[in-house]
N, C-alpha and C positions, 0 to 999 in steps of 0.2 A: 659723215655717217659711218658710223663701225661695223665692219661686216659680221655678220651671222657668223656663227664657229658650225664648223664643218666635221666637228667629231660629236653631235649629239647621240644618243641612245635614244633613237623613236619609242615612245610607248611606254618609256619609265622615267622613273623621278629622279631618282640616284645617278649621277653619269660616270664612275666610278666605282673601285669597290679597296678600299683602305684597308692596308696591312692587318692580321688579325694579332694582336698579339699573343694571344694564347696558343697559333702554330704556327709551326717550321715547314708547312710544304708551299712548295711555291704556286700557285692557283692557274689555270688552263686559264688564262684571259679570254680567248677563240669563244668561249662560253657567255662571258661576260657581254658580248654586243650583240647576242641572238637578242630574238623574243621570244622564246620558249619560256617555259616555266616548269618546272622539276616539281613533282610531290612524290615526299617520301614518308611511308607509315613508318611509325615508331611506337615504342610499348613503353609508353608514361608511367610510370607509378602510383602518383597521385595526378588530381585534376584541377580540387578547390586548394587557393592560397589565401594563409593571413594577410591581410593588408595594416601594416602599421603607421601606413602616411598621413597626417592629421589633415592632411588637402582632399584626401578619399573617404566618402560618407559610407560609404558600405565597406563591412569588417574583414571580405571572402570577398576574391575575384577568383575567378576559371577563364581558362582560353583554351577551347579545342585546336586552335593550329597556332603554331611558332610560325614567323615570319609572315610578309603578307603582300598580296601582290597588286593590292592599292598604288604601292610606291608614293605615297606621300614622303617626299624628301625631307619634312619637318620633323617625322615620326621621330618620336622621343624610344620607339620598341626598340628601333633599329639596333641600339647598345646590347641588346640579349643577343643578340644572334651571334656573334663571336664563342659565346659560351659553347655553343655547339658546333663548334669548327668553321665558321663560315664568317665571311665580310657583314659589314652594316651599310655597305652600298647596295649594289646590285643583286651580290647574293640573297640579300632578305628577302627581294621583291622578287627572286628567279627559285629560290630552293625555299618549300613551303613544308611545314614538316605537321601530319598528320597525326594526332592521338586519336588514333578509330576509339581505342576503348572506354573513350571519355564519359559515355554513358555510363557506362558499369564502373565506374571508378568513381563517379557522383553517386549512386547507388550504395555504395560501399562506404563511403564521408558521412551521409545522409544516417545511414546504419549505425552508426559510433553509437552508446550508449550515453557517450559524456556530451554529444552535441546537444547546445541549447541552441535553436533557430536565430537563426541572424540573416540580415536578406546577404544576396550573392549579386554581384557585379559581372554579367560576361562582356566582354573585351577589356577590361581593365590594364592589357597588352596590346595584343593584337584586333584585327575587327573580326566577332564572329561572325560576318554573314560577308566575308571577301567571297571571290569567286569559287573558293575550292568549295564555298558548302552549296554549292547547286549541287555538288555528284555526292559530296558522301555526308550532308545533311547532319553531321552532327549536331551542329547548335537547334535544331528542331530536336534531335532525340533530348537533348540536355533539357530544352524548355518542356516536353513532355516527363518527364522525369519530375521536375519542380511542380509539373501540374496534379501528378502521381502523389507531392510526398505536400504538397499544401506549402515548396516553397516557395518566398519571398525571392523576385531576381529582377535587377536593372540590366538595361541592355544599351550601347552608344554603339550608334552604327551610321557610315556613310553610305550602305549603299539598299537600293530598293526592292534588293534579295527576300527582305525581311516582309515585305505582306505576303508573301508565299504562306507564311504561319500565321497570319492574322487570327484564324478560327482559335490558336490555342492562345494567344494572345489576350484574344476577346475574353477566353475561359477562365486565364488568369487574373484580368479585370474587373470580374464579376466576386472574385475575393480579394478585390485588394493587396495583387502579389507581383504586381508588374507596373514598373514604370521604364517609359523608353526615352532614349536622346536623339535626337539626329545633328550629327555634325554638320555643319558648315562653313568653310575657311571664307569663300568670298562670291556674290556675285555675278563674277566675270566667268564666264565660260571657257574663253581666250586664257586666261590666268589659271582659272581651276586644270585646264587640260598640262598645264607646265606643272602644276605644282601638286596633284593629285590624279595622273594620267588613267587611270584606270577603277576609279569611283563612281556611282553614280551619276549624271548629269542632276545642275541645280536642281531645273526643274523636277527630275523625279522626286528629289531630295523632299521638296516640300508637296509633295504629291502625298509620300509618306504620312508629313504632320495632316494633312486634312485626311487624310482617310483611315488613321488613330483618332483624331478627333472624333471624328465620326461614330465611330464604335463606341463611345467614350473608354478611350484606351488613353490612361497619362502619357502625354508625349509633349518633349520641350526643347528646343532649340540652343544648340550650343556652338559660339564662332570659337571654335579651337583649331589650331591658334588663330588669335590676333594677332596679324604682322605687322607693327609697327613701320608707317612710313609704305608699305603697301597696301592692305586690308583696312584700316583705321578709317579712312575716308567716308566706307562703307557703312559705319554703326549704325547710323539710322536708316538707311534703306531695308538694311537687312533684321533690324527689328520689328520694322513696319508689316515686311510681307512676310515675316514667322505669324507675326499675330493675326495678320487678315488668312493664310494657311490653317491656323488653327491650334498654332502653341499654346500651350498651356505657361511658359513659362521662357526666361530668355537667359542664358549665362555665355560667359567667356570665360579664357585662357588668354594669359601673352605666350609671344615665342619667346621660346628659350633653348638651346643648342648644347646641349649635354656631350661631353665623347666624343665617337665618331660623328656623330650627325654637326656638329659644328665643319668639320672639313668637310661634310657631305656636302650641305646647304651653303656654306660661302663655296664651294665650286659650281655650285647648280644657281646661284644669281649671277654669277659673273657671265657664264653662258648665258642665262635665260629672260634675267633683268637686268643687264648692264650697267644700263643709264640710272637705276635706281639701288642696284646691286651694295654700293655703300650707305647711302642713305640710312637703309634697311637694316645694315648689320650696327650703324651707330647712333640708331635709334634704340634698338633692341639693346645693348650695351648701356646705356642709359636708364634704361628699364630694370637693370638686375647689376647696378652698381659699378658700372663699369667692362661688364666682363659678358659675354654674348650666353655662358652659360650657367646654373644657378641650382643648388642643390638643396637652398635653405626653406625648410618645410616652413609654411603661413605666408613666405613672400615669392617663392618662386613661380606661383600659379597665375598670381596678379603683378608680379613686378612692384617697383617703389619708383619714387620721385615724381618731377614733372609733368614727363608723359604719361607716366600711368595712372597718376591723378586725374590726368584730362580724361584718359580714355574712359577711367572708373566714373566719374559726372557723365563725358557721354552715355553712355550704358546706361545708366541710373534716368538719367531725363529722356532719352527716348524710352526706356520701360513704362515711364510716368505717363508721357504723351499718348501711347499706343498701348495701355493701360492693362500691362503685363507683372504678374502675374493674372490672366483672366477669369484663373478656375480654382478654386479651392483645393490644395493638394495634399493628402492627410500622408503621414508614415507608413511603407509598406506593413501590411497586417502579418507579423510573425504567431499570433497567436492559432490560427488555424492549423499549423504543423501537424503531421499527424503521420504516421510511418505507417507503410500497406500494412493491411493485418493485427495493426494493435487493435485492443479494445476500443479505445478511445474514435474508431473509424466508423462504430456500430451506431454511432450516435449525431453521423454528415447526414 
């Protein structure tokens, strides 16, 4: 039996923090094996971005924080954070970089004259509802905003921060301007804590989908990623208890190691899943042509070949069996848009 490595980082995902190429200082490592977490405000410019990826349904994503201290080692964000001086290891998950003015800079978007409504995507980077928004609740002031101006907004979120906002949630459900996701990589609890250390527990996770449900608030369950040769085994258990939870609906992702997050993740299975730690990377390699990671838009999300055929039938017949999609789910309603104070408000 192989013994345990004895340089783990408790409590994150990352066990490392790889070269940045864009600087030349050499980084305080001393920092690097706390548990601290650093938030720094910063004065963003803008808030909402165009999405031009033909894998993303919605045309506008916003992210009130860079970085995120989930520490999912899979996280495809982690590639941004270099932009702004810092590692996609550890740094991402320790140095969280705050846009307080997120509200008033959607405010400001919203205002353009040339804007025609289109919904909005938040976390389409990072997750809006990580820990930093208990204290400074942005992603609440941003969905008040949307409920203010009649917008259209999705939400993918792992953790169970978000019924805090139920009431504006519900508000938004009653015009057809909000639909939600909840991620789920796996099951395993023991797994989830190595691979997502500081997320919600499963069970909250789907605590979440029944108590959307409930409100009738669109909410649907998404295993992103699917880790081939780790997670895969799971598809029907975990389509079973989305739908008895109270999904509306079931999707997936494969993994795929973009960047830095490929050195990330093949250093974080070698520690963490050993015995399986190859398996998993030439499975995945398999899935996206050879190569662990994949930039080609309409195949990078699903993977090709063998595997991903298999997994794509699994998915498909456990939907069927456990008879998901369960709810009729129309297109966020862009037509009630309506900016404070136009005429057009005289007549809600």
């Amino acid at each position: 039996m192989s013994e345990k490595p004895t340089n783990i980082v408790k409590g994150r995902g990352a066990q490392f923090n790889p070269t940045n190429p864009f600087s030349h200082l050499i980084k305080d490592e001393s920092f690097s094996h706390t548990s601290d977490t650093k938030f720094l405000i910063t004065h963003a410019k803008t808030i909402v971005n165009k999405v031009t990826s033909p894998d993303v349904h919605m045309p506008y994503s916003m992210n009130p924080y860079q970085g995120c201290e989930h520490g999912c080692v899979y996280c495809y964000a982690r590639n941004t954070h270099p932009y702004w001086g810092y590692s996609a290891g550890l740094d991402f998950e320790q140095t969280v970089l705050i846009k307080h003015e997120a509200p008033s800079l959607l405010r400001k978007f919203l205002d353009r004259r040339q804007y025609e409504c289109q919904p909005i995507m938040l976390s389409g980077n990072t997750d809006c509802y990580q820990p930093a928004e208990k204290t400074y609740q942005l992603t609440r002031k941003l969905l008040e905003v949307c409920l203010e101006y009649r917008q259209p907004v999705g939400i993918i979120t792992k953790n169970a921060l978000l019924l805090r906002d139920i009431d504006i949630l519900k508000a938004l459900a009653q015009d057809n301007l909000i639909q939600v996701v909840i991620s789920i990589t796996t099951l395993d609890e023991t797994l989830r804590l190595k691979l997502e250390p500081r997320t919600s527990t499963i069970t909250k996770r789907l605590g979440i989908v029944t108590a959307l449900n409930e409100q009738h608030i669109p909410v649907s369950v998404m295993m992103a990623p699917l880790i081939p040769g780790l997670t895969d085994h799971e598809i029907f258990d975990l389509v079973k208890i989305s739908q008895q939870a109270g999904a509306w609906d079931f999707y997936y992702t494969i993994l795929r190691l973009n960047g830095d997050v490929e050195k990330i993740f093949k250093d974080w299975a070698f520690k963490m899943i050993p015995d399986r730690a190859q398996k998993v990377l030439n499975q995945t390699a398999e899935c996206h042509g050879g190569t662990v990671s994949d930039k080609r838009f309409t195949t990078r999300m699903k993977g090709e070949g063998k595997i991903a055929e298999i997994i794509k039938d699994q998915v498909l017949l456990a939907k069927k069996r456990y008879n998901l999609p369960n709810k009729f789910k129309t297109s966020l309603d862009c037509s009630k848009f309506c900016r404070p104070g136009s005429q057009l408000g005289l007549f809600d």
